[in-house]
PDB file of the backbone (N, CA, C, O) and the ligand in Angstrom, with CONECT records:
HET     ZN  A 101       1
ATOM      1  N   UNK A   1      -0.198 -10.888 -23.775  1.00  0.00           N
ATOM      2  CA  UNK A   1      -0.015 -11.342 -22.392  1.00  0.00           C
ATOM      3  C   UNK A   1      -0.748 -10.395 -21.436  1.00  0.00           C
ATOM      4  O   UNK A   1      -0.792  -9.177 -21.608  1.00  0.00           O
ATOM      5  N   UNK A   2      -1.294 -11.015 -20.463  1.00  0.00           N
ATOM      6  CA  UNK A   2      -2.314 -10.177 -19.458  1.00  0.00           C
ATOM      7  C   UNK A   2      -0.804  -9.248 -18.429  1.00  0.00           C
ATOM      8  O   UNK A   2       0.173  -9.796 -17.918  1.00  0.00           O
ATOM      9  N   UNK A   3      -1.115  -7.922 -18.438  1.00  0.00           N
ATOM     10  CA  UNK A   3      -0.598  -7.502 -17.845  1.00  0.00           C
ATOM     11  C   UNK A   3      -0.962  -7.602 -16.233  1.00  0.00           C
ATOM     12  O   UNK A   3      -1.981  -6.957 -15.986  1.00  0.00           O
ATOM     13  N   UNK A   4      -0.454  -8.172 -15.210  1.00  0.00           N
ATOM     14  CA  UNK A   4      -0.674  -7.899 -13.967  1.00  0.00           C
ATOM     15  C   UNK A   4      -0.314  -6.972 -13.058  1.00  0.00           C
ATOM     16  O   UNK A   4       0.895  -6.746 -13.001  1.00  0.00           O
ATOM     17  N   UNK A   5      -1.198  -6.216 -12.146  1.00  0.00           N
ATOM     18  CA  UNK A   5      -0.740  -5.245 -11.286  1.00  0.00           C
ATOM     19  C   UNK A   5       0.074  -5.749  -9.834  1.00  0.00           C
ATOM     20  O   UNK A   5      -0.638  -6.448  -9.113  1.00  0.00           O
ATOM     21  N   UNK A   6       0.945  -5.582  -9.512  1.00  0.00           N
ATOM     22  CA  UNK A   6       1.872  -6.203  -8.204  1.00  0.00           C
ATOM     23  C   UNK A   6       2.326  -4.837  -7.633  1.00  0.00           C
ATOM     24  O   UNK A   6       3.396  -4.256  -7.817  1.00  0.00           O
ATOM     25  N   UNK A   7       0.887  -4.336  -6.642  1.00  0.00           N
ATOM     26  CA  UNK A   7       0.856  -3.357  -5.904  1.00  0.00           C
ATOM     27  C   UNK A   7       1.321  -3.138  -4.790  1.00  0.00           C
ATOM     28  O   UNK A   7       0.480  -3.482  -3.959  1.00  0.00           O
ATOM     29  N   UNK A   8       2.885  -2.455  -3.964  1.00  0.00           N
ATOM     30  CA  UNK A   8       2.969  -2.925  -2.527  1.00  0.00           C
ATOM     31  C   UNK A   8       2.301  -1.769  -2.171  1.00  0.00           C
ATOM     32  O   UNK A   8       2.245  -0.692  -2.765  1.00  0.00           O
ATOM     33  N   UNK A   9       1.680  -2.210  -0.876  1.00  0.00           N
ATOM     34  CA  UNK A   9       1.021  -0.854   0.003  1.00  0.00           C
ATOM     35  C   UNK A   9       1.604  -1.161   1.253  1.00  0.00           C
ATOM     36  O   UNK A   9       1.171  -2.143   1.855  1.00  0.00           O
ATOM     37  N   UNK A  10       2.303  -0.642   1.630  1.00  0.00           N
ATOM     38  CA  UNK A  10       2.844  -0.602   3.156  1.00  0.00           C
ATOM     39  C   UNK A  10       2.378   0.290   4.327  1.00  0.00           C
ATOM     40  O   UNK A  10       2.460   1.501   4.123  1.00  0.00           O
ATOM     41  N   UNK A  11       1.886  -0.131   5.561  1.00  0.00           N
ATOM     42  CA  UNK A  11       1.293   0.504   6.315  1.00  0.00           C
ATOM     43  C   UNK A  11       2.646   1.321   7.093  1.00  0.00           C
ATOM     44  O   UNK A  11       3.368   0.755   7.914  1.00  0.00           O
ATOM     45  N   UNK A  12       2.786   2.481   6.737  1.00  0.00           N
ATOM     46  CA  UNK A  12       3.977   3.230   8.356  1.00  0.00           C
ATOM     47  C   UNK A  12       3.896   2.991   9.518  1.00  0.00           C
ATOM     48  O   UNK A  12       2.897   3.066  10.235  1.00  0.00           O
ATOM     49  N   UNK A  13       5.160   2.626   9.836  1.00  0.00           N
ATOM     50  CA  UNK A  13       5.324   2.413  11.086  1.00  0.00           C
ATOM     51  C   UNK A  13       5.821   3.571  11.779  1.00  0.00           C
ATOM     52  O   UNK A  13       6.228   3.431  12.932  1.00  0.00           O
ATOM     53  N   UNK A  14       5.840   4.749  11.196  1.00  0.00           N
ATOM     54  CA  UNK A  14       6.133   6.235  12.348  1.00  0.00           C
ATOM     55  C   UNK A  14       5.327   6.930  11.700  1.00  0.00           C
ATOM     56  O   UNK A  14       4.499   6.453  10.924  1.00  0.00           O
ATOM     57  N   UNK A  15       5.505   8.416  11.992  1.00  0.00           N
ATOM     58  CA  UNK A  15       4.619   9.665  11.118  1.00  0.00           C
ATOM     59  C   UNK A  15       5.283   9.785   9.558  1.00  0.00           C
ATOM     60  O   UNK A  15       6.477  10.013   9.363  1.00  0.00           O
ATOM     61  N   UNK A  16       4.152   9.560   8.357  1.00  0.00           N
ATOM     62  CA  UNK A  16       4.350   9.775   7.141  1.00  0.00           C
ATOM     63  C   UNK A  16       3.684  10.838   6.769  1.00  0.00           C
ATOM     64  O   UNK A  16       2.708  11.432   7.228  1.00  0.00           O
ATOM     65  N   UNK A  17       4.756  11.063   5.352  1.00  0.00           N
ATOM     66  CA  UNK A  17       3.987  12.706   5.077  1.00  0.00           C
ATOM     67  C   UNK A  17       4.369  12.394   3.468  1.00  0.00           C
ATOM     68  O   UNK A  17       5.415  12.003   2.952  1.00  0.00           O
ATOM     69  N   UNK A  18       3.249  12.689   2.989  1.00  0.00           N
ATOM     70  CA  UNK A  18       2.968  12.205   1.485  1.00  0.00           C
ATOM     71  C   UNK A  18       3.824  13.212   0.604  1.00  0.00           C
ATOM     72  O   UNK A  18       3.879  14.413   0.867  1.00  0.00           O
ATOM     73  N   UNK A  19       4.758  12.381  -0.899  1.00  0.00           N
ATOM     74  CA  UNK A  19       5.552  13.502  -1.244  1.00  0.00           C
ATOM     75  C   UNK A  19       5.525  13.980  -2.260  1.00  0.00           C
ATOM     76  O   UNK A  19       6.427  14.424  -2.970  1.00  0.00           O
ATOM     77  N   UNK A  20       3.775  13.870  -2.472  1.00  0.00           N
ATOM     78  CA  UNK A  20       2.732  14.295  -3.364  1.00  0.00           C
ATOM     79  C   UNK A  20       1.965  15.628  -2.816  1.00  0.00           C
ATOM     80  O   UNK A  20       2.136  16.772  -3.240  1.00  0.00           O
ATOM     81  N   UNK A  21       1.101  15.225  -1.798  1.00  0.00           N
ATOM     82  CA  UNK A  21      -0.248  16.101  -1.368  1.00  0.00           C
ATOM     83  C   UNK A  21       0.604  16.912  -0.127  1.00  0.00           C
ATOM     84  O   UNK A  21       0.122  17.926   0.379  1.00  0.00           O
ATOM     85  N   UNK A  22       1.914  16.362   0.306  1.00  0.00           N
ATOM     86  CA  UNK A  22       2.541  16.636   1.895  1.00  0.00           C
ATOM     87  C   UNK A  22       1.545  16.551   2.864  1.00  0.00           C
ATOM     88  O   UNK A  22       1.622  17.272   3.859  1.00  0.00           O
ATOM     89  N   UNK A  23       0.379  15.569   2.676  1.00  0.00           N
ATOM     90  CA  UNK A  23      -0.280  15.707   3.799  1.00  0.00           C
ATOM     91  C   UNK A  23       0.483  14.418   5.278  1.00  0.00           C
ATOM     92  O   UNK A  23       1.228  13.438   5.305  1.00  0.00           O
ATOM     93  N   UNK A  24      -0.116  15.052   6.030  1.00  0.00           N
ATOM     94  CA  UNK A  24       1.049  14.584   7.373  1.00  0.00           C
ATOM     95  C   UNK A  24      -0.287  12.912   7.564  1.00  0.00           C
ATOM     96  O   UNK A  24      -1.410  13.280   7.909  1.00  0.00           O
ATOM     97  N   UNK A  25      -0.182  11.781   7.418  1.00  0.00           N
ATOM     98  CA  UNK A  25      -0.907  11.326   7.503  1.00  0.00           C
ATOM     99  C   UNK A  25      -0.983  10.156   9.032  1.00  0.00           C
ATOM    100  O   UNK A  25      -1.732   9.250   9.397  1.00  0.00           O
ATOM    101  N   UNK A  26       0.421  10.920   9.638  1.00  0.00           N
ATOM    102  CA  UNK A  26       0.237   9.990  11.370  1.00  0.00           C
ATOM    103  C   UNK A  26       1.006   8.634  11.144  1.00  0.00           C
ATOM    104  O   UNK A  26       1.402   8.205  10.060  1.00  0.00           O
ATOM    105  N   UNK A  27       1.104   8.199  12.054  1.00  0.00           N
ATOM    106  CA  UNK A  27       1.483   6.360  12.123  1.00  0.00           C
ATOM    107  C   UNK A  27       0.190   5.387  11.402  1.00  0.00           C
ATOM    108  O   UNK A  27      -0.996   5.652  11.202  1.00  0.00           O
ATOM    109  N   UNK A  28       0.763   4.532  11.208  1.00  0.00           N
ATOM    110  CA  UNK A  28       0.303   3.333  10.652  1.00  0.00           C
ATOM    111  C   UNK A  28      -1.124   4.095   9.482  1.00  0.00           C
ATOM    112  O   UNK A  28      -2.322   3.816   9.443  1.00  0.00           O
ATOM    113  N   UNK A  29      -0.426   4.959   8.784  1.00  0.00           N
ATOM    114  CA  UNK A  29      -0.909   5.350   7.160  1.00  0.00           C
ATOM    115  C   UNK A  29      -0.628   4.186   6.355  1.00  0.00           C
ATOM    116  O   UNK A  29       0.202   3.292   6.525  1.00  0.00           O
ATOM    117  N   UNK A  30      -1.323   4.337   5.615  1.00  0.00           N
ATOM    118  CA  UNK A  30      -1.233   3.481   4.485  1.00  0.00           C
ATOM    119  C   UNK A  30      -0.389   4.215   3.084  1.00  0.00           C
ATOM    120  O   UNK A  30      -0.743   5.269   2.554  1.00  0.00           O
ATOM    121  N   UNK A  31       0.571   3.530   2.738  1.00  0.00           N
ATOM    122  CA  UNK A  31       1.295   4.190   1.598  1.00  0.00           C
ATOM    123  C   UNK A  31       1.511   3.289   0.806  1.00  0.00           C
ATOM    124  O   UNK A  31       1.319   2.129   1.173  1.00  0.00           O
ATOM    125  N   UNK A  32       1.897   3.528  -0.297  1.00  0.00           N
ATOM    126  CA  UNK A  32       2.729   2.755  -1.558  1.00  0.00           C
ATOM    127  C   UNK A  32       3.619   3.748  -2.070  1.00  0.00           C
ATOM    128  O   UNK A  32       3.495   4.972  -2.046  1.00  0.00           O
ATOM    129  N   UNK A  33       4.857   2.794  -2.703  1.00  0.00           N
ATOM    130  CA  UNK A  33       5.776   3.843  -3.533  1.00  0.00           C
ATOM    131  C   UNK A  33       5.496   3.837  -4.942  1.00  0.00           C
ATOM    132  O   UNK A  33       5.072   2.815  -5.482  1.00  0.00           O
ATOM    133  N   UNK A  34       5.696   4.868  -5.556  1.00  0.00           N
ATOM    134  CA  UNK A  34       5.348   4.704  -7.167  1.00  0.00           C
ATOM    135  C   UNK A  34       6.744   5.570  -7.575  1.00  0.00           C
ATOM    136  O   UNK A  34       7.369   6.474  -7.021  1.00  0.00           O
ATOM    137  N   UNK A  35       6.848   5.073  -8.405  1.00  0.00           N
ATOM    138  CA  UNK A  35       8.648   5.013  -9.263  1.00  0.00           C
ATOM    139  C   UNK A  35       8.241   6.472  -9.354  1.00  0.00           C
ATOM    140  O   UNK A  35       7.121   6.983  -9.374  1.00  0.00           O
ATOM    141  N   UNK A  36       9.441   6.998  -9.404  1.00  0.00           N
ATOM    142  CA  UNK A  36       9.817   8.619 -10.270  1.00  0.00           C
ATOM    143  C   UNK A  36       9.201   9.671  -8.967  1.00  0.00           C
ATOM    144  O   UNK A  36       9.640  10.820  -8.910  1.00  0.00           O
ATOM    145  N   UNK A  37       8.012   9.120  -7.791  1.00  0.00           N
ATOM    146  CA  UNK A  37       7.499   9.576  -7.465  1.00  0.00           C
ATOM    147  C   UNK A  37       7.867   9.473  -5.603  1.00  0.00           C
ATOM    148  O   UNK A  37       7.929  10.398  -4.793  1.00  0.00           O
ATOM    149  N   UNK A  38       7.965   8.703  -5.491  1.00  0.00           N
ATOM    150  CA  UNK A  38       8.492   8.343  -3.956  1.00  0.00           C
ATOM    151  C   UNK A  38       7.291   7.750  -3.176  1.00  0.00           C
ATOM    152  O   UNK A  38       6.438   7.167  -3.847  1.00  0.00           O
ATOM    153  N   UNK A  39       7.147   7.823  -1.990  1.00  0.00           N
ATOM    154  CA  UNK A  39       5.790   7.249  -1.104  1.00  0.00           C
ATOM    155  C   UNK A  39       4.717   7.936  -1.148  1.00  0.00           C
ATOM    156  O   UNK A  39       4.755   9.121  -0.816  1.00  0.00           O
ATOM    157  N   UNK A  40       3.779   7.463  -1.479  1.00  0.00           N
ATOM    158  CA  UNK A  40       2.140   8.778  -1.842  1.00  0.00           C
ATOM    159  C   UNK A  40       1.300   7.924  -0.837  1.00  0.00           C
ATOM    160  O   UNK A  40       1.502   6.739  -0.571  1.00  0.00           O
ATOM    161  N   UNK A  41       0.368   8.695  -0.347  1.00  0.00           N
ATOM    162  CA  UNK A  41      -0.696   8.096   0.079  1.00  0.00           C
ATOM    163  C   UNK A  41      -1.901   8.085  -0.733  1.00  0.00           C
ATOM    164  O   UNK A  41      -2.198   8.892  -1.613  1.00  0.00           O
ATOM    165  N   UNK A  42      -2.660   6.923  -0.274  1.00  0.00           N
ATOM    166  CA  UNK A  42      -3.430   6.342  -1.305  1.00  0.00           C
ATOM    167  C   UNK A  42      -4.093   6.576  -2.605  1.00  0.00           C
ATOM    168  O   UNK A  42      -4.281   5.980  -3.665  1.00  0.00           O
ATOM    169  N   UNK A  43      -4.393   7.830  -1.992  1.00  0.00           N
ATOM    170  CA  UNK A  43      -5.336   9.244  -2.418  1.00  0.00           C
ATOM    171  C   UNK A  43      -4.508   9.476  -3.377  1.00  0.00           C
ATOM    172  O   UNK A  43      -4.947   9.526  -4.526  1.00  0.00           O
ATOM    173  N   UNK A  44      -3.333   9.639  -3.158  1.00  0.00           N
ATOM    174  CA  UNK A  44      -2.600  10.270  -4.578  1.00  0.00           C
ATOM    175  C   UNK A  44      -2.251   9.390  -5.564  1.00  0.00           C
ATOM    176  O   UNK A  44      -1.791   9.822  -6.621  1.00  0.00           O
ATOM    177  N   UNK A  45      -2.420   8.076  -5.353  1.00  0.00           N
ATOM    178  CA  UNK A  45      -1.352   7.137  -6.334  1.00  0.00           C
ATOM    179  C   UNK A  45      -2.971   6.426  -6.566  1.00  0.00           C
ATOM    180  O   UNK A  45      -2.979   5.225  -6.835  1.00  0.00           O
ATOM    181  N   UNK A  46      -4.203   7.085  -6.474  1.00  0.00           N
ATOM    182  CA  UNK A  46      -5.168   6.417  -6.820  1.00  0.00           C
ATOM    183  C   UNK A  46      -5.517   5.099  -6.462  1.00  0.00           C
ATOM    184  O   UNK A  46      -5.876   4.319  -7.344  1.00  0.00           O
ATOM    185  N   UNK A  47      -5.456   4.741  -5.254  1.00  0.00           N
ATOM    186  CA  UNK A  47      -5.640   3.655  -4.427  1.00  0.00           C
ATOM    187  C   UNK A  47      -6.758   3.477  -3.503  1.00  0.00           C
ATOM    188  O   UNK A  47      -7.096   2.408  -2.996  1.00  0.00           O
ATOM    189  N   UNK A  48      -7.251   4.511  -3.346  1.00  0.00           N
ATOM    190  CA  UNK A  48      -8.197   4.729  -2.104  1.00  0.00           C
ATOM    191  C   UNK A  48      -8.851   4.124  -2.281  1.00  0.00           C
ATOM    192  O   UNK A  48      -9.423   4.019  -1.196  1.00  0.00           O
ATOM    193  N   UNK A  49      -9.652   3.071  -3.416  1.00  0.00           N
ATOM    194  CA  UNK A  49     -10.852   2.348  -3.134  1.00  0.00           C
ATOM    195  C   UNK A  49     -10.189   1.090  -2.788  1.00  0.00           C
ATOM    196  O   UNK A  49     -10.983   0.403  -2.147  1.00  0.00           O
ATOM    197  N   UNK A  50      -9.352   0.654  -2.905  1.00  0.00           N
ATOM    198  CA  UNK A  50      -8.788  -0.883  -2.535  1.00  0.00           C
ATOM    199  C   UNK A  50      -9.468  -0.752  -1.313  1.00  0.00           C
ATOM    200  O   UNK A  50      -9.827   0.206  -0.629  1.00  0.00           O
ATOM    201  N   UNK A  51      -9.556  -2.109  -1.213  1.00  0.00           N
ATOM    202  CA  UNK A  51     -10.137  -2.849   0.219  1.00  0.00           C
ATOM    203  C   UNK A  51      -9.425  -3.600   0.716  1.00  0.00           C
ATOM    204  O   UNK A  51      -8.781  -4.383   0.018  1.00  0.00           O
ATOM    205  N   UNK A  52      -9.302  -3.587   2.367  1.00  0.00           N
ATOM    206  CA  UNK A  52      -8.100  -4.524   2.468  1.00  0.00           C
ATOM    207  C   UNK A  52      -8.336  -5.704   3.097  1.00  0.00           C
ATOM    208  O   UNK A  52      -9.014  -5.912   4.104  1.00  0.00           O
ATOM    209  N   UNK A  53      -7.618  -6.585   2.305  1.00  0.00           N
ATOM    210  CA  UNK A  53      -8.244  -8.538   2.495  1.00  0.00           C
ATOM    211  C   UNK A  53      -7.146  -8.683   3.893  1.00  0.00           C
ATOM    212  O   UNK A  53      -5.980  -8.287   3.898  1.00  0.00           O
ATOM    213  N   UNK A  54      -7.592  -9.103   4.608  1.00  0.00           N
ATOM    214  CA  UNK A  54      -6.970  -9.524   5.686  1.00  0.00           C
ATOM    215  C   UNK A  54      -5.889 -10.911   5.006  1.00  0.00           C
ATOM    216  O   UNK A  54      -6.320 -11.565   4.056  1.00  0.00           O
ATOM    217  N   UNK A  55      -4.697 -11.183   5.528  1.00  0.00           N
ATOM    218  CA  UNK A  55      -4.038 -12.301   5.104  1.00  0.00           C
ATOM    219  C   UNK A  55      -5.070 -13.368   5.868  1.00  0.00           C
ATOM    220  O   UNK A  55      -5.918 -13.210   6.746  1.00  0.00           O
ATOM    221  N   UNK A  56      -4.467 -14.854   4.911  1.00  0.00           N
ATOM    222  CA  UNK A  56      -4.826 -15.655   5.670  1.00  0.00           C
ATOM    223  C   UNK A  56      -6.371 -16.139   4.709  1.00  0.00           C
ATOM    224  O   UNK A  56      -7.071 -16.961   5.299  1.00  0.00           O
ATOM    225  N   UNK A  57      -6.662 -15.871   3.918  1.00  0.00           N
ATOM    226  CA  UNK A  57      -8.139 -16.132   3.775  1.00  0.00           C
ATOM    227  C   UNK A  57      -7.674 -16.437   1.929  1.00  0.00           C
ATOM    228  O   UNK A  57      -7.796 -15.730   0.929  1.00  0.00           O
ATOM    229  N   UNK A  58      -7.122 -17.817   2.152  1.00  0.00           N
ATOM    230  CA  UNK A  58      -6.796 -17.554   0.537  1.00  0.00           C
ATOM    231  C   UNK A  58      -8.126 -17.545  -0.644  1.00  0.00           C
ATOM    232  O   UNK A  58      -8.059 -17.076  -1.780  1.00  0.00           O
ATOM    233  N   UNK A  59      -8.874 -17.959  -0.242  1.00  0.00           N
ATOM    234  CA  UNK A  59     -10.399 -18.199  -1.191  1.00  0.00           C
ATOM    235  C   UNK A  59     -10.742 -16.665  -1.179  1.00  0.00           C
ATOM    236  O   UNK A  59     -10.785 -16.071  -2.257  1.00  0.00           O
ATOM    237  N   UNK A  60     -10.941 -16.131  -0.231  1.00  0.00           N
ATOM    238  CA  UNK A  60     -11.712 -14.962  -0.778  1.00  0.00           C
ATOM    239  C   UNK A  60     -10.349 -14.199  -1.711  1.00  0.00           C
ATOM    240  O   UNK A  60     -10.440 -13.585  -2.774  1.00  0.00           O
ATOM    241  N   UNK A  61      -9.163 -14.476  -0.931  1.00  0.00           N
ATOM    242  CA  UNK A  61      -8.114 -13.727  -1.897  1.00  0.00           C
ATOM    243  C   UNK A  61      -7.982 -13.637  -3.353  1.00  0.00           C
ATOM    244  O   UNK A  61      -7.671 -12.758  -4.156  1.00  0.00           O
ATOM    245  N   UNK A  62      -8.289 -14.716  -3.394  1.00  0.00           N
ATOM    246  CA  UNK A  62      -8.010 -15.571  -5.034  1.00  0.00           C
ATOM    247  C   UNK A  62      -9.571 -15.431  -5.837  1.00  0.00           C
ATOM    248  O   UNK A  62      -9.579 -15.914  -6.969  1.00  0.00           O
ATOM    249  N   UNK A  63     -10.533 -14.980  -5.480  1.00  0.00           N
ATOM    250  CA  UNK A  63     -12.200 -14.699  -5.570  1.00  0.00           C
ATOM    251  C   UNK A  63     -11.935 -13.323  -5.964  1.00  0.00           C
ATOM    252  O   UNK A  63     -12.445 -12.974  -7.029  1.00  0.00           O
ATOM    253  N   UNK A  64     -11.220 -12.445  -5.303  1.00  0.00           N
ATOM    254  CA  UNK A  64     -11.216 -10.775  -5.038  1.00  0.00           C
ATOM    255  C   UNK A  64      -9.799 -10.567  -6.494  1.00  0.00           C
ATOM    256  O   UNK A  64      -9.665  -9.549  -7.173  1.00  0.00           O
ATOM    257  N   UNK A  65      -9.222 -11.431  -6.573  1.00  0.00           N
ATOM    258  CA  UNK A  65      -8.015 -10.980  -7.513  1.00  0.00           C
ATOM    259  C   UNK A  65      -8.822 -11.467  -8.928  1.00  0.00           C
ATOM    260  O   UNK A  65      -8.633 -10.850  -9.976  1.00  0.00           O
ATOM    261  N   UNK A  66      -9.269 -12.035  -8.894  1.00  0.00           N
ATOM    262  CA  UNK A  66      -9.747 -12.726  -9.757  1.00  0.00           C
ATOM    263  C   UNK A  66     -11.015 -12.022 -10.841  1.00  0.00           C
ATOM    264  O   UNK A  66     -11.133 -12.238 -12.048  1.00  0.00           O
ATOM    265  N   UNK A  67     -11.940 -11.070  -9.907  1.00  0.00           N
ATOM    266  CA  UNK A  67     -12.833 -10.010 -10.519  1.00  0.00           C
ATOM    267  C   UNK A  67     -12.236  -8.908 -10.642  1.00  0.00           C
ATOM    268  O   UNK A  67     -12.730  -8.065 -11.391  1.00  0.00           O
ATOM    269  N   UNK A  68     -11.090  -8.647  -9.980  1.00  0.00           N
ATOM    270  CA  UNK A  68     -10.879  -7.053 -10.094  1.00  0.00           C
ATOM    271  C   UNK A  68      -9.423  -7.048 -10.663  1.00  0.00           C
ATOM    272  O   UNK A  68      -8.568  -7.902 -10.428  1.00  0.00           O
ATOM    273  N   UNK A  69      -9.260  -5.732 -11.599  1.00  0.00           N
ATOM    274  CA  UNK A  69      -7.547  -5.353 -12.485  1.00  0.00           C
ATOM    275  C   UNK A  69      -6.889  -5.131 -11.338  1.00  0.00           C
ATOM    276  O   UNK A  69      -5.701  -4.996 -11.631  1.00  0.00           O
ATOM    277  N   UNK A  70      -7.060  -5.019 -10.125  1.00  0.00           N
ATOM    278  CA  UNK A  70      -5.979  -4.034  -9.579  1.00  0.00           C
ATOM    279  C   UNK A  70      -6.240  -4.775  -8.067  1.00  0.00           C
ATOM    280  O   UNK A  70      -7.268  -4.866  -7.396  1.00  0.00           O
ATOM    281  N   UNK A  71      -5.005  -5.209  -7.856  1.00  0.00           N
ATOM    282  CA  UNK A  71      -4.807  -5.509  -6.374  1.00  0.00           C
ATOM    283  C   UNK A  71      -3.558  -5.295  -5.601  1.00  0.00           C
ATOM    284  O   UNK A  71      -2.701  -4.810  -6.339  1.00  0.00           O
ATOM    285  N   UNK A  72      -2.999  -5.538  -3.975  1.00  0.00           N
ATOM    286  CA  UNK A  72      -2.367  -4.519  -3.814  1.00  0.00           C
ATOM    287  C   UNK A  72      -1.851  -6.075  -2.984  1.00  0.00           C
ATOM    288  O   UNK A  72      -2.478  -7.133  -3.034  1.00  0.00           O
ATOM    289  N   UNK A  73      -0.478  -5.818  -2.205  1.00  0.00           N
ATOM    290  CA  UNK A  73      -0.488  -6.791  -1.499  1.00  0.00           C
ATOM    291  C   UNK A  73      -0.166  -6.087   0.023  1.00  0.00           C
ATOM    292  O   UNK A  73       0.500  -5.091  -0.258  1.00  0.00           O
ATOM    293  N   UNK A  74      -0.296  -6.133   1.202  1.00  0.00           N
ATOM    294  CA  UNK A  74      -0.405  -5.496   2.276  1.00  0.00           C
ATOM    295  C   UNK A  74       1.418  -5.649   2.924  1.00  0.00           C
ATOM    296  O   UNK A  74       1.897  -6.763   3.137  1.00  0.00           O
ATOM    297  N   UNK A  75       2.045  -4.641   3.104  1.00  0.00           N
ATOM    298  CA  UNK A  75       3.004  -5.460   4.180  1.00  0.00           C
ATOM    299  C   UNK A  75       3.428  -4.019   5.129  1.00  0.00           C
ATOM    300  O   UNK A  75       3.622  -2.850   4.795  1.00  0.00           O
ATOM    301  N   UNK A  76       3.458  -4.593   6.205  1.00  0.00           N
ATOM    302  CA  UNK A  76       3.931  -3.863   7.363  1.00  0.00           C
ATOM    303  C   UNK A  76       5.547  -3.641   7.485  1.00  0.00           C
ATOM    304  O   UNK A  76       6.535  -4.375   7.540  1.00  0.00           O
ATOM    305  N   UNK A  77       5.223  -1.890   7.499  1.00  0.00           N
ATOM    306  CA  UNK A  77       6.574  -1.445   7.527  1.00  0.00           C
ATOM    307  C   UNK A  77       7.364  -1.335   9.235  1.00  0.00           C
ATOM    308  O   UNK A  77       7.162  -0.564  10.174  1.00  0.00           O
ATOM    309  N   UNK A  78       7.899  -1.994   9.128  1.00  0.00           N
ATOM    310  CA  UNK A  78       8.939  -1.664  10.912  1.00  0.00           C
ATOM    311  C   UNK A  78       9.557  -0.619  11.009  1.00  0.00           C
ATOM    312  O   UNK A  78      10.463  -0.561  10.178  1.00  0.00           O
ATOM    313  N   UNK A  79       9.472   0.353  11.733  1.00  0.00           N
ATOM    314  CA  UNK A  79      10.715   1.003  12.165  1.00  0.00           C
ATOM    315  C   UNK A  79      12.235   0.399  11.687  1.00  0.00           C
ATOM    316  O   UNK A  79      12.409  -0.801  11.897  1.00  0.00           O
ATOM    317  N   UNK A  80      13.235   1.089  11.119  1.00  0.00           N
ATOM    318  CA  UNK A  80      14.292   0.519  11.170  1.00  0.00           C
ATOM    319  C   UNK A  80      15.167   0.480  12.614  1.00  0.00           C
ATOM    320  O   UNK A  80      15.656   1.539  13.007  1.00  0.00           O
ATOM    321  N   UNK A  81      15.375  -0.864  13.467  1.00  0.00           N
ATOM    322  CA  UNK A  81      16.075  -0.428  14.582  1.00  0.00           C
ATOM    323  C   UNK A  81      17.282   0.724  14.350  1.00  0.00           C
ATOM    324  O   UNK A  81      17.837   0.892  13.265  1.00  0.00           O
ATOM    325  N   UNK A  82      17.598   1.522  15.629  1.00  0.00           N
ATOM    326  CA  UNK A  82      18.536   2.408  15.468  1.00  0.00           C
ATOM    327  C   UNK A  82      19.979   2.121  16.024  1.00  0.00           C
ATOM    328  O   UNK A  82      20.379   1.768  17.134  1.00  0.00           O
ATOM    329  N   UNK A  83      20.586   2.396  14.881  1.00  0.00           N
ATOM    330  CA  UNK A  83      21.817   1.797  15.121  1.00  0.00           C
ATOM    331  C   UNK A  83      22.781   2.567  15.847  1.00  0.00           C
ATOM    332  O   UNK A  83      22.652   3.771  15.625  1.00  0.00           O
ATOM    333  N   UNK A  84      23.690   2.282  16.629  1.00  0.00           N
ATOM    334  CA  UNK A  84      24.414   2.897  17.673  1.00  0.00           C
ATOM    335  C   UNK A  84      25.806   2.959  17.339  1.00  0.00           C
ATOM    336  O   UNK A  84      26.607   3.463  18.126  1.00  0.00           O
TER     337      UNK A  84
HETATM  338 ZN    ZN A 101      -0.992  12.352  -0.885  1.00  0.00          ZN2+
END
């Protein structure tokens, strides 16, 4: 059976700090979590060449998953409102 990759990469929505490299990487970083490991930025969890497909464009989506092992899916992280 073809193993598939089901990559989340979540963009921060405050200041992230990688809990790999500790580099401080600002708002709207790009992260993923990797098990055992917690939130890394890209660089560390070996991501940095992904390219990112804008939603919305299912042909090129399905074109781009289709040549390459490794794809990621994009989702935006919110602030959690603060509760009172
Ligand atoms: Zn890092």
């Amino acid at each position: 059976m073809k193993k598939t990759f089901d990559i989340k990469v979540f963009i921060s929505g405050r200041e992230f700090c990688c809990e790999e490299c500790y580099g401080n990487l600002g708002r709207k970083a790009w992260i993923t979590l990797v098990k055992d490991k917690g939130a890394l930025c890209l660089s560390c969890a070996d991501l940095d060449h992904l390219v990112f497909l804008p939603a919305g464009d299912a042909a090129l989506t399905r074109r781009a998953r289709k040549h390459s092992t490794l794809s990621a899916s994009g989702l935006k992280v919110e602030p959690r409102p603060k509760t009172i």
